[in-house]
C-alpha positions in Angstrom: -29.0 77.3 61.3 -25.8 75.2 62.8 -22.6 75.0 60.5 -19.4 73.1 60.4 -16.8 75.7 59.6 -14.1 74.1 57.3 -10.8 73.2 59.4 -7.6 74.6 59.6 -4.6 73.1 57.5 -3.6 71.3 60.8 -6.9 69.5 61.9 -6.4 67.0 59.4 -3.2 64.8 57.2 -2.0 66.1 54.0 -3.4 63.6 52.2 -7.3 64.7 52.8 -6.5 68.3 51.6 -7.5 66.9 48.3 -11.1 65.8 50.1 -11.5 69.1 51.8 -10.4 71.5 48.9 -13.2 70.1 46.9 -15.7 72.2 48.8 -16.7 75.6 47.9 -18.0 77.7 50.7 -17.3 77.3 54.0 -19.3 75.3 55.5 -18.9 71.5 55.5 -22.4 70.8 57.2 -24.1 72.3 53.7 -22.2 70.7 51.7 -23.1 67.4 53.3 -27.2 68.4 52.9 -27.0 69.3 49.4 -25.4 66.0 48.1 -27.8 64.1 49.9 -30.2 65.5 47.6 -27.6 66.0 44.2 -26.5 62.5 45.0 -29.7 60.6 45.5 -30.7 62.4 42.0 -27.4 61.7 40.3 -28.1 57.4 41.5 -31.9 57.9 40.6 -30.8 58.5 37.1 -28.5 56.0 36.6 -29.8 52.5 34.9 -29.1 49.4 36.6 -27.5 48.4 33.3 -24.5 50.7 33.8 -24.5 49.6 37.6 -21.8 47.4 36.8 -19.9 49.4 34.5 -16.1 49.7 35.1 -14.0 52.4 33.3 -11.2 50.2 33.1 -10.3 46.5 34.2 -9.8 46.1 37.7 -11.4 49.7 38.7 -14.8 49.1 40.9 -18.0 49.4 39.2 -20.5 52.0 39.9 -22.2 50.1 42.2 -19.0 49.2 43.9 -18.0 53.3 44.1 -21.0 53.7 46.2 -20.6 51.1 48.2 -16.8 52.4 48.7 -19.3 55.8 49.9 -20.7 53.8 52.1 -17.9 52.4 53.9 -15.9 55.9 54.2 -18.7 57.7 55.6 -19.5 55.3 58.3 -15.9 55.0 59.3 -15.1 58.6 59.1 -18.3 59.2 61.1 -17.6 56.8 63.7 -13.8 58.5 63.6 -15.9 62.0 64.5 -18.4 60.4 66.9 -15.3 59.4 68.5 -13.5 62.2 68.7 -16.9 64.3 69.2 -17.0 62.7 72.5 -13.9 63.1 73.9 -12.3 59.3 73.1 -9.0 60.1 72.8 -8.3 56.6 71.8 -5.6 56.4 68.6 -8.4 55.0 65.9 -6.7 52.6 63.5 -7.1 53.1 59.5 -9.3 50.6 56.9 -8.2 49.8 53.7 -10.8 50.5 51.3 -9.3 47.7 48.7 -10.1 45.4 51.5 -13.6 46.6 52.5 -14.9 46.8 48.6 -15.0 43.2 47.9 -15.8 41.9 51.1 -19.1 44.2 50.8 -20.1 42.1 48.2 -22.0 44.9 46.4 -22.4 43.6 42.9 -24.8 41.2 44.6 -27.2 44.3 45.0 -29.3 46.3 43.3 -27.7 49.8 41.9 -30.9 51.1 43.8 -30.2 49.2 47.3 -26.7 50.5 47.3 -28.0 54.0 47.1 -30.9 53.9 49.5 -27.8 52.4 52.1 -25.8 55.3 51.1 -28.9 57.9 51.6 -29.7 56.5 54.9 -26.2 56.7 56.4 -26.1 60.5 55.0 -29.0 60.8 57.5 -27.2 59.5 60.4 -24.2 61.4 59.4 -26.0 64.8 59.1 -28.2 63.9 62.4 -24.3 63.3 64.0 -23.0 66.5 63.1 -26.0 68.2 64.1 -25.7 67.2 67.2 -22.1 68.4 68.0 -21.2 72.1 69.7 -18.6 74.2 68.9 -16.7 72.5 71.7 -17.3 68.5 70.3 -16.3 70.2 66.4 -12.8 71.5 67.1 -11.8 68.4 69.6 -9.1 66.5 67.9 -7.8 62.9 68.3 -5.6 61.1 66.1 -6.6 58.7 63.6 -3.9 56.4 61.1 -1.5 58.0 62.8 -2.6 61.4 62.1 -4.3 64.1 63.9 -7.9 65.1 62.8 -10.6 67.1 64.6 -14.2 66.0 64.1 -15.1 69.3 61.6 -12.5 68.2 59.7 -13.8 64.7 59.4 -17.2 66.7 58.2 -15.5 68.3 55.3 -13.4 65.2 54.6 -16.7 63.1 54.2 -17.9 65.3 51.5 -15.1 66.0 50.1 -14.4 62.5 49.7 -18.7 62.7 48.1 -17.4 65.0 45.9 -14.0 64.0 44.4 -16.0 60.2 43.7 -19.0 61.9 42.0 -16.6 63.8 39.7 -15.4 60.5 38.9 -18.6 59.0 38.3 -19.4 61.6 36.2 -16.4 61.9 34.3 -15.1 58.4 33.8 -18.3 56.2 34.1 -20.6 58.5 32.2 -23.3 59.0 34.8 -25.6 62.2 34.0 -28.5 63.3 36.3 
């Protein structure tokens, strides 16, 4: 069975230690194929009528959290597909406050969202599973900062992780 090792302090900036300390384990490539299955459960729960629920004025709604999912884990794949490969190109950062509202997710279904989010999990996990040892460890730079493409394994589901948490604890979602 392949795994993704979790990176060294210096594969990644100091501001997604918080992403990648919310793993347990060491590996990032099982923490990535359980929460396609916790996380798909956790959505299938949820009601369309909290869908647009917002814990406080101005914070996204739950359908606009997964969205935000959505967005982060295509760009930090595409950030590891690059690296992965050997681009060595400086990738430039996304502002998620940007991204949110131009996704235009409260248009959509609670259940649209999700199925989105599920499917890009399974080009994300086919990705990874398709690197070697050699494609994991290479490191380019991304906002300015260096990152290897493990790291950008643990990052993505840390970053699951830390906005599940939220949805569980500030929106109320069970499952």
């Amino acid at each position: 069975m392949p795994r993704i090792p979790l990176p060294g302090a210096d594969e990644f900036a100091p501001y997604y230690g918080r992403y990648v300390a919310q793993l347990n384990g060491d590996d990032a490539l099982t923490a990535l194929e359980s929460q396609a299955v916790t996380t798909a459960k956790l959505l299938a729960a949820t009601p369309e009528s909290l869908a647009g629920h917002r814990y406080a004025p101005e914070k996204w709604t739950v359908r606009e959290v997964v969205g935000h999912l959505c967005d982060g884990e295509r760009v930090f794949a595409y950030r590891a597909l690059r690296i992965g490969r050997g681009d060595t190109t400086p990738l430039a950062s996304f502002d998620e406050n940007l991204y949110v509202p131009e996704g235009r997710f409260e248009r959509r279904t609670l259940a649209d969202v999700a199925a989105e989010f599920a499917a890009i999990r399974l080009a994300t996990l086919a990705l990874f599973r398709s690197f070697d040892e050699q494609a994991l460890a290479r490191r380019g730079t991304s906002s300015g900062q260096p990152v290897s493409a493990r790291a950008l394994a643990a990052i993505i589901a840390g970053h699951e992780l830390h906005h599940v948490k939220l949805l569980r604890e500030r929106y109320g979602l069970e499952g």
